[in-house]
C-alpha positions, 0 to 999 in steps of 0.5 A: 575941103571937098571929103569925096576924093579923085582918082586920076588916069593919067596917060598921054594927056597928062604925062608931063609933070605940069599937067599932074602937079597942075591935076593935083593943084585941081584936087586930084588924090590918087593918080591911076596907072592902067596896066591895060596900056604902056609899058613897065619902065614908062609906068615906072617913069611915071611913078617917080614923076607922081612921087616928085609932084607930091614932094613937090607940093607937100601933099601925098597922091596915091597911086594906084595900080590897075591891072589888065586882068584876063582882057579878051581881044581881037588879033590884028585887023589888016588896016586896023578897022573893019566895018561890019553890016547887019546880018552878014556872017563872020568866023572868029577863030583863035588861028593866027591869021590876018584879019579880014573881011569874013576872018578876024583872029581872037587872042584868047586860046579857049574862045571857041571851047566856050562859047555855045550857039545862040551865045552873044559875042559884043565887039567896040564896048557893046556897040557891036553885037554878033551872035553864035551860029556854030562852032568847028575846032578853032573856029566860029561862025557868027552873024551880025546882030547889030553892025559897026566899026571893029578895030585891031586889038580891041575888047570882045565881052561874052555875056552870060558866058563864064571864061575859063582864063584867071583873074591874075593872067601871067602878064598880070603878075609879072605887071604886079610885081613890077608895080610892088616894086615901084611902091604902089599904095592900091592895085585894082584886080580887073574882072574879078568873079570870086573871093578866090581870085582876091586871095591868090594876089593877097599871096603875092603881096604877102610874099612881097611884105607889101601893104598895098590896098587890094580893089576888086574891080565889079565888072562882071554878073559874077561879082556882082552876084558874089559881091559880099564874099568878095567884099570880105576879101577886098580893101574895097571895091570899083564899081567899074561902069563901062565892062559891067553895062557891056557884060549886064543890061545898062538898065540895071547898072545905076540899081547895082552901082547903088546897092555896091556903094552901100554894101562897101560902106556898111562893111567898111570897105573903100568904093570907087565909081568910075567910067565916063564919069565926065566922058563929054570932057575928052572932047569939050570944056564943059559937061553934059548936066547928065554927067554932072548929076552922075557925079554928084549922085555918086557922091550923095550915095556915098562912094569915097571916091569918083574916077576920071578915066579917058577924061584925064588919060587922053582927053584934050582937057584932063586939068578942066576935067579935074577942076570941074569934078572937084566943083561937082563934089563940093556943090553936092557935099555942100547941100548934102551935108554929113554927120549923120547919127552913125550906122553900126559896121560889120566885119570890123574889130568890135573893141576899135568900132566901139572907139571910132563910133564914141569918137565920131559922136562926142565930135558931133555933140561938142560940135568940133571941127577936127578929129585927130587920129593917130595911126600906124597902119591906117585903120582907125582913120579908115574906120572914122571915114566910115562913119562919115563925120561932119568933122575934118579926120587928120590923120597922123601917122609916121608911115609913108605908105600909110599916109599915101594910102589913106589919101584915097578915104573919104574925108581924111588929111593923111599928115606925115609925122615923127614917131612918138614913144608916149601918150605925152609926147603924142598929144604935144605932137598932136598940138604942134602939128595942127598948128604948123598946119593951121588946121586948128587954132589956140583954144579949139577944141579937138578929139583925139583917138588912137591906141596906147600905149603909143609908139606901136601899131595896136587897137584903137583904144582911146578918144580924148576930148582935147584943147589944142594948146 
């Protein structure tokens, strides 16, 4: 079983029911809804398709709801592109005109408010660069820095400019709601740039007694300068690749991507990795060796899990794509290995660390193969997974959520079960079910942890060596 897990964008490529149960059949664990594009009721629909494929197959697949975040955009461009030359000039305004050939409209009220001369405007992922000449009400006077094609509606980013707009827009919340009410297990927060924008969706899914997970997305110099404060408020984090290379020198990014991952994981915090992670794969069946040392350095880094964004949303070989990723993460585990002595965690509760440490440590002196964990809100599982142990984590819990939500940690089986009112009847469920499962034999040796007295959610507070009978 690979232990670094996938994450599945899944868009019109991979809509149809087939392709998810055949994405989920490759080793995809969590597939991604991007509120960026589509619609409510057609990321419901898919909602209930993903839920149908799990039921399906007995195996949970999170989903996870990624929010378009404050996305600033160009207006609509008369024939939808628009070719700029070096060093021609160009307003940008925030008037509600057509776009053309000298005018092309921004969907953001506060753009020219903002922006100062000699600020640099990048259009097409970066690949188009202007920069700012002057500003006159609503308009501003730009120059073309680097040419290319600009289409309707696409991004616009403003490095080294601090915009005004919140990280919750009120599309967002509307769109968050929405997700909550679908039963969403994570929601990812796009261009997060302080601690504060993670509490204020906190609220929201307090108010709406949701235990999703909340990820703040590393998209902008901001969090990365605020990564620790956030990573205080935050499940965990993205590490989301294609705005932060646009909004910060791409030179720096793999230096950022490593030092994210380590600070996650010292603070016990879930790290995804994602953007073009395979991105040659939306075109051709194979990808670049680039790609796949990416992957796999990703992995040997330390992240839970990789994202397959275009690869699988609207590539022509999303199901490849999942197949040859899984193969990536598997050959790196593999010469990798894991086990290593535990590092102490921060900002975790002492007394369940202290548990999750001994346990983790008596699996690798008696050499077991399975560590059972018994959980009601995902927490000790999730701080086992910290720890990377050489063993396999099952996680039992009688939550369905919960069971969703930890198919997105490193290395843990989530395994749905009844609930139990003894320490007893605990460790018999613990033997029927690894048996049903075949994930251990008559005789092996196990360790089991969680907390007493059983039946309720509480500290982790025990760890037994255990023979499975």
């Amino acid at each position: 079983m690979k232990k670094a897990k996938i994450v599945c964008t899944v868009g019109p490529s991979s809509e149809s029911e087939d392709i998810i149960q055949r994405m989920a059949s490759e080793g995809m664990d969590t597939a991604r809804l991007n509120f960026s594009h589509g619609t409510v009721s057609g990321h419901r629909r898919m909602c209930r398709a993903i839920r149908r494929v799990s039921d399906r197959i007995g195996r949970p697949i999170a989903v996870l709801q990624d929010l378009q975040g404050p996305r600033l955009r160009l207006g609509k461009i008369e024939n939808d592109w628009l070719e700029l030359e070096k060093g021609t000039r160009l307003v940008l305004t925030t008037r509600k005109v057509a776009g053309k050939p000298g005018v092309i409209p921004v969907q953001y009220p506060n753009f020219a408010r903002e922006v100062r001369r000699g600020s640099i405007v990048l259009l097409a992922d970066g690949s188009v660069q202007l920069e700012v000449l002057d500003t006159n009400g609503p308009d501003v006077d730009t120059r073309v820095v680097v040419g290319g094609r600009i289409g309707t509606h696409q991004g616009l980013n403003l490095p080294g400019t601090d915009i005004s707009s919140p990280a919750l827009t009120a599309k967002d919340v509307a769109d968050l709601k929405a997700g909550l009410s679908m039963g969403v297990d994570a929601v990812a927060l796009s261009f997060v740039r302080s601690p504060e924008h993670v509490r204020k969706a906190r609220k929201i899914l307090s108010r709406h007694s949701s235990r999703a997970l909340l990820i703040a997305k590393i998209e902008h110099p901001l969090a990365v300068e605020r990564l620790e404060d956030i990573l205080r408020e935050a499940d965990g984090i993205m590490v989301a690749r294609g705005d932060l290379g646009v909004e910060m020198p791409p030179e720096k990014v793999p230096t950022i991507q490593k030092q994210a991952i380590a600070m996650a994981n010292h603070r016990g915090k879930l790290v995804i990795v994602a953007t073009q992670m395979l991105e040659s794969m939306r075109h051709q069946p194979r990808p670049t060796r680039a790609e796949a040392s990416d992957v796999a350095n990703a992995v040997l880094d330390g992240a839970d899990a990789l994202m397959l964004s275009g690869e699988t949303a609207s590539g022509r070989y999303p199901v490849e794509a999942v197949r040859m990723m899984k193969r990536i993460v598997l050959e790196a585990e593999a010469s990798s290995g894991a086990g290593a002595m535990p590092q102490p965690l921060v900002e975790t509760e002492p007394f369940a660390n202290a548990v999750a440490n001994a346990t983790v440590v008596a699996a690798r002196d008696l050499e077991v193969k399975t560590i059972v964990a018994f959980t009601e809100s995902g927490y000790t599982a999730r701080l086992l997974s910290d720890y990377r142990p050489e063993a396999e984590i099952v996680a039992l819990t009688p939550r369905r959520q919960t069971q969703r939500a930890l198919a997105m940690f490193w290395g843990v089986e989530p395994v749905l079960v009844p609930r139990v009112r003894s320490t007893d009847a605990l460790i018999r469920l613990v033997n029927r079910t690894l048996l049903e499962k075949r994930l251990a034999s008559k005789g092996e040796v196990v360790v089991v942890t969680g907390s007493i007295p059983a039946g309720r959610s509480g500290r982790t507070n025990m760890m037994k060596a255990h023979v499975v009978e």
